[in-house]
C-alpha positions in Angstrom: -17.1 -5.8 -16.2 -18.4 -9.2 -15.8 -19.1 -12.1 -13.1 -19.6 -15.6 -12.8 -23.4 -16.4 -14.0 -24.4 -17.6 -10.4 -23.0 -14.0 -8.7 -25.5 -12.5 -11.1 -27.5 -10.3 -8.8 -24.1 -8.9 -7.8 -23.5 -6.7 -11.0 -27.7 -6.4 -12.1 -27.4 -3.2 -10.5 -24.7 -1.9 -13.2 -26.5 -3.4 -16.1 -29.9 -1.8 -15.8 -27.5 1.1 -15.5 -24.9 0.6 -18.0 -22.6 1.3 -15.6 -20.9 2.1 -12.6 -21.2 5.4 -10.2 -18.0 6.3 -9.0 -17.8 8.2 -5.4 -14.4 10.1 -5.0 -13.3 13.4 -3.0 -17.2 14.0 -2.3 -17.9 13.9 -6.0 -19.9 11.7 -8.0 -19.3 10.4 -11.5 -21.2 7.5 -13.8 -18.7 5.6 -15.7 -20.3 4.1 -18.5 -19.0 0.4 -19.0 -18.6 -1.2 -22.6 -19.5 -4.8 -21.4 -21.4 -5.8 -18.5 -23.0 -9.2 -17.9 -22.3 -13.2 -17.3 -21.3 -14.3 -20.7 -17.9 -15.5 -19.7 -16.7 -16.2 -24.0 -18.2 -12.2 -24.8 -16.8 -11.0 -21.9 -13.3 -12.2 -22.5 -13.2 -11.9 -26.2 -10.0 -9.9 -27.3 -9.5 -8.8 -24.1 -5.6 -8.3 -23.1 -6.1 -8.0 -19.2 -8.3 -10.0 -17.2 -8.7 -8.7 -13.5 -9.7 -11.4 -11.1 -11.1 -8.8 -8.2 -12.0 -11.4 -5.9 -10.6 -12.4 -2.4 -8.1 -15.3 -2.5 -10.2 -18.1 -1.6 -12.1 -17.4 -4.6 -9.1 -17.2 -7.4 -9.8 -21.0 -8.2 -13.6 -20.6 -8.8 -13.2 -17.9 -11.1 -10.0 -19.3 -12.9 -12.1 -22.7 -13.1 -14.9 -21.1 -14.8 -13.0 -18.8 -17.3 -10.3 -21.7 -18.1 -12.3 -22.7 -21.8 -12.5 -19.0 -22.6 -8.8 -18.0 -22.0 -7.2 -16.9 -25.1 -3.4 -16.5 -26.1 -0.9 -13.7 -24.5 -3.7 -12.8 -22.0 -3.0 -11.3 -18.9 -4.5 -12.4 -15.8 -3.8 -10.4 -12.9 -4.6 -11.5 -9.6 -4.0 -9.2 -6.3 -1.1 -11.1 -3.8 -1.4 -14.4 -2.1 0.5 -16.3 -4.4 -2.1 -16.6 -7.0 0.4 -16.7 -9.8 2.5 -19.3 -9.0 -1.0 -20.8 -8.0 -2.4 -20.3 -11.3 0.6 -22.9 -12.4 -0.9 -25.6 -10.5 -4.8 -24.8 -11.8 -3.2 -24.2 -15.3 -2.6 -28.4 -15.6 -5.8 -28.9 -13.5 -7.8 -27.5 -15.9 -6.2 -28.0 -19.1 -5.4 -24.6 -19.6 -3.9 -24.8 -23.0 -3.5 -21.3 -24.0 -0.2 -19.1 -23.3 -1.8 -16.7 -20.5 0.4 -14.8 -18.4 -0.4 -15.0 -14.8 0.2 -11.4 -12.8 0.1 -10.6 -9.4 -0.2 -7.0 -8.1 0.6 -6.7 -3.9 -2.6 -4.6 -3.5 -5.0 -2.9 -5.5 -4.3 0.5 -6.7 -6.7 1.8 -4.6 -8.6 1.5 -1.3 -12.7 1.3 -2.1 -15.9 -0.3 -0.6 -19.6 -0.3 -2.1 -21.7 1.9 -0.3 -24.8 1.2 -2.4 -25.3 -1.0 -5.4 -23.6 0.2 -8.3 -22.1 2.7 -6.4 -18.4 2.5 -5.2 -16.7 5.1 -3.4 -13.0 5.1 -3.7 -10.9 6.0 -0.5 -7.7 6.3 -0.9 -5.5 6.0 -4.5 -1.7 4.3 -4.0 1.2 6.3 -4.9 2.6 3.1 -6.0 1.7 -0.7 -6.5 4.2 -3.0 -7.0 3.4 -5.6 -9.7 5.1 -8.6 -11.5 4.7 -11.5 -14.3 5.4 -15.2 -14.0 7.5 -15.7 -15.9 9.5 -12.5 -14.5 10.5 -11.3 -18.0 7.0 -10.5 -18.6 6.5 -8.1 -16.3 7.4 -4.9 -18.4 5.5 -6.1 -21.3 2.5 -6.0 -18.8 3.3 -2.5 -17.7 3.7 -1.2 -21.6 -0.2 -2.0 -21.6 -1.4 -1.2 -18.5 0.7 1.9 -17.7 -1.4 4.5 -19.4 -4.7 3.3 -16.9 -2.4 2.6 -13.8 0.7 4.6 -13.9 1.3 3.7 -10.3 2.3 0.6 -11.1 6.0 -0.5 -10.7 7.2 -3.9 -11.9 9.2 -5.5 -9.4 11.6 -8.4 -9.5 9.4 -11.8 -9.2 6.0 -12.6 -7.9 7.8 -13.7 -4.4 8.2 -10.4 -3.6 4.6 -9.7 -4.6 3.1 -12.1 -2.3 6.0 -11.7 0.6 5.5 -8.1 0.9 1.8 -8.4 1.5 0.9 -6.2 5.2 -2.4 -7.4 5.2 -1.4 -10.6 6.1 1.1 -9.1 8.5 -1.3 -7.1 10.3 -4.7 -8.0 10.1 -4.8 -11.6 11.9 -3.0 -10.7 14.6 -5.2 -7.7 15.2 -8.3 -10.0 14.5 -7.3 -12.5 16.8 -6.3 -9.7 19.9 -9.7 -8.5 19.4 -11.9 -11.5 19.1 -14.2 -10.5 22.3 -14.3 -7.2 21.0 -15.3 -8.1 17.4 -17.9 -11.1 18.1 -19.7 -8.8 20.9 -20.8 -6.8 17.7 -21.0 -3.7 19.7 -17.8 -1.8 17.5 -20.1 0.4 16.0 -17.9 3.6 17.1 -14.4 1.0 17.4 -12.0 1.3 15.0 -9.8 -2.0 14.7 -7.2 -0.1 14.0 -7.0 2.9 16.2 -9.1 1.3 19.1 -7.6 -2.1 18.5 -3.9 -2.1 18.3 -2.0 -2.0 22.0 1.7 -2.9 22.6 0.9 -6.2 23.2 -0.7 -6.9 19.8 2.2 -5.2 18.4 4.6 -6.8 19.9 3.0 -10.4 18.2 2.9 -8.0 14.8 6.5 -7.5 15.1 7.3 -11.1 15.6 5.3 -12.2 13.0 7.6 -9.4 10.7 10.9 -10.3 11.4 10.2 -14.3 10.6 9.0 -13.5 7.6 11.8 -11.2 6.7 14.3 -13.9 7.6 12.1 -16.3 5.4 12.2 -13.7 2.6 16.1 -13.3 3.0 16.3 -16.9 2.8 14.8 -16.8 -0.5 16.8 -14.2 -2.0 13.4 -11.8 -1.8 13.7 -8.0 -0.6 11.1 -7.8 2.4 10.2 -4.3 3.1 9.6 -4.0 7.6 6.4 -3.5 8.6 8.0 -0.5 10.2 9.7 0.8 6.9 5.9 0.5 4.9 4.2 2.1 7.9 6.4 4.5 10.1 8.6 5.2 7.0 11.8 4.0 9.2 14.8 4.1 7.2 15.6 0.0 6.0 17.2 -1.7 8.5 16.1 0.3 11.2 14.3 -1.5 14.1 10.9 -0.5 15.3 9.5 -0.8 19.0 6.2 -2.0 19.6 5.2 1.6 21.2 6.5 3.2 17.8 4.4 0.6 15.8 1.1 0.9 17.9 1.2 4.6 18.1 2.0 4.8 14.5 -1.2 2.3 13.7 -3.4 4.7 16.1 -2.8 7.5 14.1 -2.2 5.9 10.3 -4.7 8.2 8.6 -5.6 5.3 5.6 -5.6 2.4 8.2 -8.3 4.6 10.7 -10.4 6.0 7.7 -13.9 5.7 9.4 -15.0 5.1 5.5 -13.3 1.3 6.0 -16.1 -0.9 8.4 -14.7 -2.4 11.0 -15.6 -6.4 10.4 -18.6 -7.9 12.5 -17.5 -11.2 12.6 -14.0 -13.3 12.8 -15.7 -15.2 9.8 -13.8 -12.4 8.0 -11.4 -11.9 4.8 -9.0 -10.9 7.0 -8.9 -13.7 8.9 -10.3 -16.7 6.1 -8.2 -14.7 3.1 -4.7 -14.4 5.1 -4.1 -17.2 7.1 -4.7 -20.2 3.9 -3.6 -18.0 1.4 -0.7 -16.1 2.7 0.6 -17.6 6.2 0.3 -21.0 5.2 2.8 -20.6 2.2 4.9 -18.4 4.3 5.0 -22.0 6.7 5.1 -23.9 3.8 8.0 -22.1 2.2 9.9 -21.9 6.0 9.3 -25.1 7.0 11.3 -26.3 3.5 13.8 -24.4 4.4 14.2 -25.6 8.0 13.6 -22.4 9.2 11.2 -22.0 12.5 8.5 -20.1 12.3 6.7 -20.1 16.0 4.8 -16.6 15.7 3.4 -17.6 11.8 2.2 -20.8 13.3 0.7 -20.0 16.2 -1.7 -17.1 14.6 -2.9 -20.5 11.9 -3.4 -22.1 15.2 -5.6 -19.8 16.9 -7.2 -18.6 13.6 -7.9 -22.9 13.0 -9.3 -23.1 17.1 -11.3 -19.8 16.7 -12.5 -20.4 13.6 -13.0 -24.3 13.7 -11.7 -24.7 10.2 -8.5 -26.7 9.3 -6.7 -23.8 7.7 -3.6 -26.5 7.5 -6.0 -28.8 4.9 -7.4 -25.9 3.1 -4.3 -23.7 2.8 -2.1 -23.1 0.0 0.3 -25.8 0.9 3.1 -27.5 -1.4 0.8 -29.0 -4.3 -1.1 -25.7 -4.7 2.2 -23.6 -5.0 3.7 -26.7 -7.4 6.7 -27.2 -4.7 5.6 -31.0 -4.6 8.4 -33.9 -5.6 10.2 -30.3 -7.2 13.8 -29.1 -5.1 13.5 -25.8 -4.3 16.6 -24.5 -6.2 14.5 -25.9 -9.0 11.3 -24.4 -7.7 12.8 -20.6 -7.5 14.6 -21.0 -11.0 10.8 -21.3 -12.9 10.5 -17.9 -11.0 12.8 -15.9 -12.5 
């Protein structure tokens, strides 16, 4: 386990201990770790797999920094947001030489937080995590390797539907943005934003939100699981009411784990990882194919106004996901 030499007080804790304590089902177990430290050529050295387990907004940093160090048929797996098919664009700006394979998984296999330093307690383990390769074909070599650590992972057909069939960014800043009094008055100490948060109204937003990007999704030839199907297990197809949607949110038992703090601020992942690094492809991607998108948009706006940040400058537009002077028939085929 390794970080970049100026996050260096983030991991001292594991190397004066040589590892990592690992909180799970009220137990407590060390894991001892063969490599901890800052030295990004050691760390990397005849390594196949390379997890990036940072938010979004810090994939570049961390691709920038480890770009002279890659080495060939490495796997660099990055959770959602497009990172893959943004790794393409980093790949030239860096001079990335070397034949690494870019992976993008649509969550962690797991739910966890730090409680303490060098501790991590794991919440909840996913029955499944759906994974794939850019180029697509690469995606079952990937699971060959990684199957015997992370059996829950299932390759899927392209890293569209990776970053398409992300409900964080489906939930989260509409919740974030419905509860901006609540969260700046930083007095949710006992507030859950998901059981005290959601209402019909927020839902109802949620909802909207779904169905564009399941038409953008369709439009791209992408299967888009409903935010009803993932949540209140409704059969595909099915259509799910904003009273069924909130309810189910209320009483989610992973979403209200106490275990997950409830954010402080709206200067929060939620908010500053989503919106540039999900919604605005999901515009960027509409908007090319002409197909309107006034929910998406209007949570960027409010998130840009409430934040005072241009997420439309700093987003993920068409030169970061390599869709500039490129058709997009062209664009998807380098997908597959």
């Amino acid at each position: 386990m390794g970080n970049l030499p100026r996050f260096e007080s983030h991991i001292a804790p594991l190397q004066n201990a040589g590892g990592i304590f690992l909180k799970e089902q009220e137990q407590t177990r060390f894991i001892k770790l063969n490599r901890i430290g800052t030295e990004l050529p050691e760390l990397l050295k005849n390594v196949q797999c390379v997890f990036i387990a940072a938010p979004a907004y810090r994939h570049e940093l961390f691709v920038r920094s480890i770009a002279p160090f890659l080495g060939t048929n490495q796997y660099l797996i990055f959770i959602s947001y497009f990172a893959a098919l943004r790794f393409y664009h980093w790949k030239q700006k860096y001079g990335i030489q070397t034949d690494v394979i870019p992976v993008e998984l649509q969550s962690l296999p797991y739910t966890a937080r730090m409680t303490a330093p060098g501790t991590v307690q794991i919440i909840d383990r996913k029955r499944r995590v759906w994974a794939a390769a850019l180029p697509s074909s690469k995606g079952y070599e990937f699971l060959e390797i990684i199957k015997v650590i992370f059996p829950e992972i299932t390759v899927v057909e392209n890293v569209l539907f990776t970053s398409l069939n992300n409900f964080n960014a489906v939930l989260n800043p509409p919740l974030m943005l419905g509860n901006s009094a609540k969260i700046e008055a930083k007095d949710n100490q006992n507030w859950n934003l998901y059981a005290n948060g959601i209402n019909e109204s927020i839902a109802r937003t949620i909802l909207a939100f779904d169905r564009e990007r399941i038409q953008l999704s369709a439009q791209l030839g992408v299967k888009a699981i409903s935010i009803g199907t993932a949540l209140a297990n409704l059969p595909p197809g099915q259509q799910c009411s904003a009273k069924q949607l909130c309810q189910t949110i209320k009483q989610h038992p992973k979403l209200t784990n106490n275990r997950i703090p409830t954010p402080h601020s709206l200067n929060h992942r939620y908010l500053t990882e989503n919106v540039p690094f999900a919604l605005i492809p999901f515009l960027t991607l509409a908007a090319d194919l002409k197909i309107p998108t006034p929910h998406i948009r209007s949570v960027i706006d409010r998130a840009s106004q409430k934040l005072q940040r241009d997420f439309y400058a700093i987003g993920a537009g068409k030169k970061e996901l390599g869709m500039e002077s490129v058709h997009l028939d062209e664009w998807l085929s380098k997908i597959e």
